[in-house]
N, C-alpha and C positions, 0 to 999 in steps of 0.2 A: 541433480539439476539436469546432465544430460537426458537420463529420462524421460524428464517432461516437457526436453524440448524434442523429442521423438513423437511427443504422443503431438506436439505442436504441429510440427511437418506431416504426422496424418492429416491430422485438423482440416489442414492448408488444402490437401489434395482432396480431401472428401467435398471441402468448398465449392476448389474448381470443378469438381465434377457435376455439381448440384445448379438446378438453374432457379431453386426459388432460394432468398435470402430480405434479408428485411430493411438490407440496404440497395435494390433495385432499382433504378433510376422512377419515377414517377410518386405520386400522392402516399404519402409517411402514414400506413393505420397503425405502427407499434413502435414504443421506441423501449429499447431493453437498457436499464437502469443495474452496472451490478456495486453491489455494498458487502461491505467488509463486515466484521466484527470491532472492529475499531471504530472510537468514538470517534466521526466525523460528521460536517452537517447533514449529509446526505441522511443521517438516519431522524434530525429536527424536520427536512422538508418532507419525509417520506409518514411520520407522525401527523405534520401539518396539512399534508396531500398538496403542498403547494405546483410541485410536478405537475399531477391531475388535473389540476386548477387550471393549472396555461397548457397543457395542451390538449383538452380537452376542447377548449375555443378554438382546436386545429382540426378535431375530431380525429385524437391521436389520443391510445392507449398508452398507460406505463405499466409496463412489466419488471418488476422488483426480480432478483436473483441473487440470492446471498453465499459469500462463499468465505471459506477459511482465511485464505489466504492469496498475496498475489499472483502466483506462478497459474494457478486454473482459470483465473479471468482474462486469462491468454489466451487458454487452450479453447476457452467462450470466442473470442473476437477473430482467432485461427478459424473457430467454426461456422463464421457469422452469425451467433445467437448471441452477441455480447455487442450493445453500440459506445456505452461509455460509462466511465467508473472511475473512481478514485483508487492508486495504488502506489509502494514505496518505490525507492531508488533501484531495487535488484533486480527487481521483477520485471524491469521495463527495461533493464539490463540485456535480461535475459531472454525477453521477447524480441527486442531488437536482434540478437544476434541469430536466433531460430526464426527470422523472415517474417516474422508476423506484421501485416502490412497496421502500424498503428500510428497517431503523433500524439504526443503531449502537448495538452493546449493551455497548462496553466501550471503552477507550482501551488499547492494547498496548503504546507509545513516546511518548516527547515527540520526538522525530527532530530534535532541537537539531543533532547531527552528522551525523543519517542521508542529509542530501540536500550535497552541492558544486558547483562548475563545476569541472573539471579542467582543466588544460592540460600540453603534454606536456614533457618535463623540457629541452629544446632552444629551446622557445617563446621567442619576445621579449614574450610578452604578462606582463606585471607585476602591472598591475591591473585592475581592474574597467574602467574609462576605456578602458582599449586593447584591448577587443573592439570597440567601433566599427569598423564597415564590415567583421568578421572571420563566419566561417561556426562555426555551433554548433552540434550535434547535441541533440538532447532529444524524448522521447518525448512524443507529442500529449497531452494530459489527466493527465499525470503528477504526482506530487509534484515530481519536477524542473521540470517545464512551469513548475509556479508559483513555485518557488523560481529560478528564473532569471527572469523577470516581474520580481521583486521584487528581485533584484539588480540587472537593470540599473535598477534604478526608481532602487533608492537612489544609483546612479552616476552617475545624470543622462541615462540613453540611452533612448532612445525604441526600441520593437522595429522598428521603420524601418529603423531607422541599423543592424542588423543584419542576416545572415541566418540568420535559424532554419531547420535541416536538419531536416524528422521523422521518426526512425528510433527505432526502437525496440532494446532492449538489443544483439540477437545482430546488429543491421546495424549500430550506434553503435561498438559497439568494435571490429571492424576498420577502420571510416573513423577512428576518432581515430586508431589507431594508424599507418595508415599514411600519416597527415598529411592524408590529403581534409578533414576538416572542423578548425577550429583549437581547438575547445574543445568540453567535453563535460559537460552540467547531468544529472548521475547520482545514483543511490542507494546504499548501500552493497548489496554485497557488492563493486560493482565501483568505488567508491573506494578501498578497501583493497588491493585484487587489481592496477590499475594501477600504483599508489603504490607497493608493495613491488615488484613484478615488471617494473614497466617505469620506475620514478623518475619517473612524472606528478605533478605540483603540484597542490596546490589553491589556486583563485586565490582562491575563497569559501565559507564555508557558515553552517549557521545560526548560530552565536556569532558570524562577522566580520557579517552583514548583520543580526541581529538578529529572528530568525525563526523558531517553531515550526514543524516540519514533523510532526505527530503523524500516527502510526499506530490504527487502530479495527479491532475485529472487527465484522464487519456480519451481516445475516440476513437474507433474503428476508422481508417483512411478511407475507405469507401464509403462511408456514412458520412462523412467529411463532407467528400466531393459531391454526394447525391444529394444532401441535404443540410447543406447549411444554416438555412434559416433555422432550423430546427435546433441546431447546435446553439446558435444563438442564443436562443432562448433557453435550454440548458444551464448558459452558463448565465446568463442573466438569474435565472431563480437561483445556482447555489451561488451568487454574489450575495444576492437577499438575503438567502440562511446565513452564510455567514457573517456577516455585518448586521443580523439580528442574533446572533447566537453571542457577540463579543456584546452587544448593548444589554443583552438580559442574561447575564450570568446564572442567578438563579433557579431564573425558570427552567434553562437549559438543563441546568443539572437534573431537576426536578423529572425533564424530558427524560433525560437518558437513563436515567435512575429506573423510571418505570417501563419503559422500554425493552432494556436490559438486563431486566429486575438487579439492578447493584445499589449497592450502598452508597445513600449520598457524598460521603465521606472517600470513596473510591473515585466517583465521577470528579468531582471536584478537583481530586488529586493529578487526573488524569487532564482535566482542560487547563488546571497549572502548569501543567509539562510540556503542553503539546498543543502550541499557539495555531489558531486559525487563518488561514487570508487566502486570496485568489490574485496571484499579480503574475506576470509576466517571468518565464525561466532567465534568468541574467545571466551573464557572461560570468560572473563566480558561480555559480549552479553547475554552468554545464560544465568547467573546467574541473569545477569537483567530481562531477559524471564521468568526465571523460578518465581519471586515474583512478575512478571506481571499475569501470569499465576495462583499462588494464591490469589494473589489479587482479579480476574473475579471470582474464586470460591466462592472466599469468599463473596464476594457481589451478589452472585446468576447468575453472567452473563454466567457462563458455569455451567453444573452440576454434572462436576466428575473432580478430580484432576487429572494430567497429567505431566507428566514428557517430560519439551519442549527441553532436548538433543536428544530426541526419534527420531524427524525428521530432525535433521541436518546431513547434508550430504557436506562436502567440498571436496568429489575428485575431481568436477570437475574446480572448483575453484584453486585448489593448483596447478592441471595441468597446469592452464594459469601462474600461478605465477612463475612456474617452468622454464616453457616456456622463460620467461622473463630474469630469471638468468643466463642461458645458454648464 
């Protein structure tokens, strides 16, 4: 993690140095869209062009940017090529404490299911105890990063007594698979996608360790303040997707299925786990953040303590909910 809160702090300076950015005060021709690999709406309204749809009546571009995972959708918004994006609890962890000027403007998941360790259906590994001195794949900065921390916490294993592998999704799943590493601290899509298609276990997740893993929509703070309306409107269409994605179950699946080319039977499994909504970050959220947030210090993964109400930001959020009570 420190790493890539190094390559962060370049980012940051290359910025300041730079005078053109796509958050400059004046008329918005692009707005940069980034998307995970994880089932989220964003990839229903990105299918439906509902983005393009409204702001195209701005005469405003969307530019899509897909990435692995959350740690590089930082090193994006450190750069100013990144304005807003859905991302887990660590990441934004980890962003906050490597200065990247960002706020959370909404909560998407409680990720109670969304994060596990896997192991694979052959494994002598049982429980949490018997990863000691075992090798484990997990993505640097990730929601997994933390949510395996926190398992082996509660197991009594010190990250020592391990070896953490860093790989990220698309190198993770052929080493779990073909045995190189013995366990694997993932997210969904590819909990579901193992589980059905290759009989991997879950040795853990958030109900067995006792653990939010929430998901946030974030925004570059400068695209914030330069252009609001436009945020606005952001978060108005993924209210839409989402509160059409809970009413058409279905079809969604059907979406993401082909989209992602996955097994209906994967998707499915995956929108079971891993509930939708757009509401305001609460006061148990952040208090969860905040002993997530000491937690990463206290195990070295960040290196200064931070106070994680600092980047919450629910005006724009309350406005849709507002919208709604009317």
């Amino acid at each position: 993690m420190k790493k890539w809160l190094l390559v962060i702090a370049a980012a940051l300076l290359l910025t300041a140095c730079s005078a053109k950015s796509s958050a400059e005060p004046g008329k918005l021709k692009e707005i940069n869209i980034g998307i995970q690999q994880s089932l989220t709406p964003l990839w229903i309204a990105k299918e439906k062009k509902w983005f393009e749809e409204a702001f195209e009546k701005e005469g405003i571009k969307v530019k899509w940017t897909e990435f692995q995972s959350g740690p590089p959708q930082f090193e994006g918004i450190a750069g100013g090529k990144l304005d807003v994006t859905l991302v887990g609890n660590s990441p934004v962890i980890g962003g906050q404490a490597g200065g990247v000027p960002f706020k959370e403007i909404a909560m998407t998941s409680d990720g109670v299911k969304g994060n596990a360790i896997l192991v694979n259906k052959d494994s002598n590994i049982k429980s949490l105890k018997d990863l000691k001195g075992k090798k484990i794949a997990v993505a640097k900065g990730s929601s997994g990063f933390d949510f395996l921390h926190k398992a082996l916490r509660k197991a009594g294993i010190s990250p020592k007594e391990v070896e953490i592998i860093q790989l990220q999704p698309d190198e993770a799943m052929p080493a779990f698979q073909n045995g190189s590493v013995d366990a694997w601290s993932i997210w969904e899509p590819f909990i579901s996608l193992q589980m059905i298609e290759h009989d991997a276990k879950i040795l853990a997740d958030g109900e067995t360790v006792g653990t939010y893993s929430p998901s946030f929509a974030i925004a570059r703070e400068q695209f914030i303040k330069d252009h609001p309306k436009e945020l606005e409107t952001f978060m108005k269409v993924y209210d839409k997707t989402v509160k059409w994605q809970n009413a058409h179950n279905e079809e969604a699946v059907a979406i993401y299925a082909k989209t992602k080319n996955l097994d209906k039977k994967v998707v499915a499994n995956v929108l079971k786990n891993t509930k939708q909504f757009n509401v305001p970050i609460s006061k148990e959220i952040i208090k969860d953040q905040q002993h997530t947030a000491d937690f990463q210090y206290e195990i070295g993964a960040i290196n200064k303590e931070i106070d994680v109400s600092k980047v919450v930001d629910n005006t724009f959020v309350k406005k849709v909910r507002e919208e709604d009570e009317k």
